[in-house]
Structures are given as structure tokens and as C-alpha cells.
N, C-alpha and C positions, 0 to 999 in steps of 0.2 A: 487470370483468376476465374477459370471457367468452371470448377469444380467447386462452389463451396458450403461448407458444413455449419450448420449451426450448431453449437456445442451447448448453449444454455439462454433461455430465452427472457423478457423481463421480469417474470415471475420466479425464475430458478436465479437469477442475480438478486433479485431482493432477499430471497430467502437466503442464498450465502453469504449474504452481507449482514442480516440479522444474525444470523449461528454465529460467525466472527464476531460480530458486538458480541454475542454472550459471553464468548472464549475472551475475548479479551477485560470484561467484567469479571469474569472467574480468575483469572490471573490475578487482576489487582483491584480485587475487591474494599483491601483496605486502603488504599491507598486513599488521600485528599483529591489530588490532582492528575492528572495524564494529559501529555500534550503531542495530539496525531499531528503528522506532519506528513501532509500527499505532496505525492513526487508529481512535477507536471500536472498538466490539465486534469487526466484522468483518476490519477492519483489520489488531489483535490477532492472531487468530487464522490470518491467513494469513503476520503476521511471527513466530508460533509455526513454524509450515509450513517457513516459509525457514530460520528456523534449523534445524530437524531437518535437512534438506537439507545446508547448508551444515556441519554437525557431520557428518555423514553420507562427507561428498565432498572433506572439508580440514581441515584443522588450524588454519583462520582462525579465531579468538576472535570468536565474536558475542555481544552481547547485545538483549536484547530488551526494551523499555519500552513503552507504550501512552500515547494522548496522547487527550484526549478533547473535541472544540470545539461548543463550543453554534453548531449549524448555523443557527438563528433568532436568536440573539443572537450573533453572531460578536465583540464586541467585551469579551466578558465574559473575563475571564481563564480561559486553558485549563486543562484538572484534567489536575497532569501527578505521577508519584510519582518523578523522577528530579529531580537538580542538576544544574547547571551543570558541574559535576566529572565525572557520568558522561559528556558527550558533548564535551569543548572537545577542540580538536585531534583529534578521528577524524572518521573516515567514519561518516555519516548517510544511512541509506537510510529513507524516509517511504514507509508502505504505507498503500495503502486499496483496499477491495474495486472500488470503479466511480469513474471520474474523468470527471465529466458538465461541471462550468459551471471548475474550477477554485479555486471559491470556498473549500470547504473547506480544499484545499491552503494554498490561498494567506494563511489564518490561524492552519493550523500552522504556515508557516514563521515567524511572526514570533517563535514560542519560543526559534528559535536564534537571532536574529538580531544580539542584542548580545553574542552569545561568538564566539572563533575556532573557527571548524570547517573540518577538512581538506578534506570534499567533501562535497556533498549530492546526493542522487540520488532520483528519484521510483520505485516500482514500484507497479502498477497492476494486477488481474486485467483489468480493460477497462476500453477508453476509448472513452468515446462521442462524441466528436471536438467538444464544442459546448463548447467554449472560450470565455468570456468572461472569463476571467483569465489574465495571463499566464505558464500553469503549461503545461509539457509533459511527461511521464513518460520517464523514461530504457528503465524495460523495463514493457513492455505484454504480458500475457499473450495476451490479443485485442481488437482496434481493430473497431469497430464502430461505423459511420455508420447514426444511427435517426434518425427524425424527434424533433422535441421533442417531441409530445402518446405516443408511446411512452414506456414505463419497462422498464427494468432490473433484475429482484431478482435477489441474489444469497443462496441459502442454503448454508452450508457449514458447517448440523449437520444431523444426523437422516437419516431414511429419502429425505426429498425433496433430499437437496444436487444442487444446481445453478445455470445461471444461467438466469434467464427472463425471454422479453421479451414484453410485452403491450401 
């Protein structure tokens, strides 16, 4: 990892995480309730993000859960600390920090998938456009075409936050 790029620093992730709060406010303005659900650590903490935002900017009830999927064993049951009850009938917004193959997405959905849910929507700090599942993000913070043999980290604690490509 001797070559690497900074692609957005902590002040350009705050601000795309604020612009997604509005977009996803504009979406579902009317709604009562929406319940973000960050995938993994990072995930988490950027649907931590959105709701300050969203408490911030509106009166919309959010709540916030974390969903957690064994990226190597995708078919192991996900570690989730919510019911059926927190999310049937609302709006579901699925965060994760980078959306590269789809895969991950496309294993949390199957959490919801035997309940009624209002609407479901992807939000993504970036997407690296190499889709091999059929997942696409409703709001992309930034779309970024990399080759595969590049990577993507994304840190958003400490002195280094940002996103980096190498």
C-alpha cells in the first residue's frame, strides 16, 4: 500500500453525509417514522450521522439499529438486536460505508424480507460501481469508477478520517 490517495477528507464526509440526510428527508418527508439500519461498524456509525442530521433538520422519527453479516460466510444468520416489530410497515434505509460487488447488501436484505416493509432504500458514502449483484443505492454520497485490483478504505474515527484509495 505504498501509493495512497486520499479521496475525501473529514470535512468533505461530513458534508456528504449531511446532503444524504437532506435526500433522504426529501424522500420521505411524510413519513411518521424511518428506521436506518448500518451494516457493520462503519455502516453504524454513519446511520448514527444521519440521524443527528435528520433530528437536526426535522421532526421525522428516526431510529437507528445495526445489522452485522459474516462477509465470508454470508449464509450464517445475521446478528441483528432488533424484531420484527421495530421495522414492519416503515421505511428502511440500509447504510454501509462502500458499495463495491453488492454482495453484502444483498444479504442484509434477506432480514427483511419475510415481513411487510413500507420502503426500502440503499444509502452508501460510495460506490464503486462493480456491481455483481443486483443492488443499487438510492443515495450515493460519491460514485467512483476504480479498477478491481484498487481498494477503498474508509476511516471515520480518529485523526485520519477519511476515504482512501490505493
Amino acid at each position: 500500500m505504498s501509493d495512497v490517495l486520499k479521496i475525501l477528507d473529514s470535512n468533505q464526509i461530513n458534508q456528504k453525509i449531511l446532503s444524504l440526510s437532506w435526500q433522504v428527508f426529501e424522500d420521505n418527508f411524510s413519513e411518521k417514522e424511518i428506521v436506518l439500519v448500518g451494516i457493520g461498524a462503519q455502516g453504524s456509525l454513519i446511520a448514527e450521522q444521519v440521524k443527528f442530521h435528520l433530528n437536526t433538520i426535522s421532526t421525522l422519527k428516526t431510529t437507528v439499529f445495526s445489522l452485522d453479516v459474516d462477509r465470508d460466510k454470508p449464509f450464517n444468520k445475521v446478528s441483528t438486536k432488533f424484531t420484527e416489530n421495530d421495522f414492519k410497515n416503515k421505511v428502511i434505509i440500509l447504510i454501509d460505508d462502500v458499495l463495491h460487488s453488492g454482495k453484502t447488501l444483498t444479504y442484509a436484505f434477506k432480514t427483511f424480507l419475510d415481513t411487510s416493509v413500507k420502503k426500502m432504500a440503499v444509502l452508501v458514502l460510495i460506490d464503486r460501481n462493480h456491481n455483481t449483484f443486483p443492488v443499487k443505492a438510492n443515495y450515493v454520497g460519491l460514485s467512483l469508477s476504480t479498477t478491481l485490483k484498487e481498494y477503498i478504505e474508509v476511516e471515520l474515527k480518529g485523526s485520519n478520517k477519511g476515504v482512501y484509495l490505493s
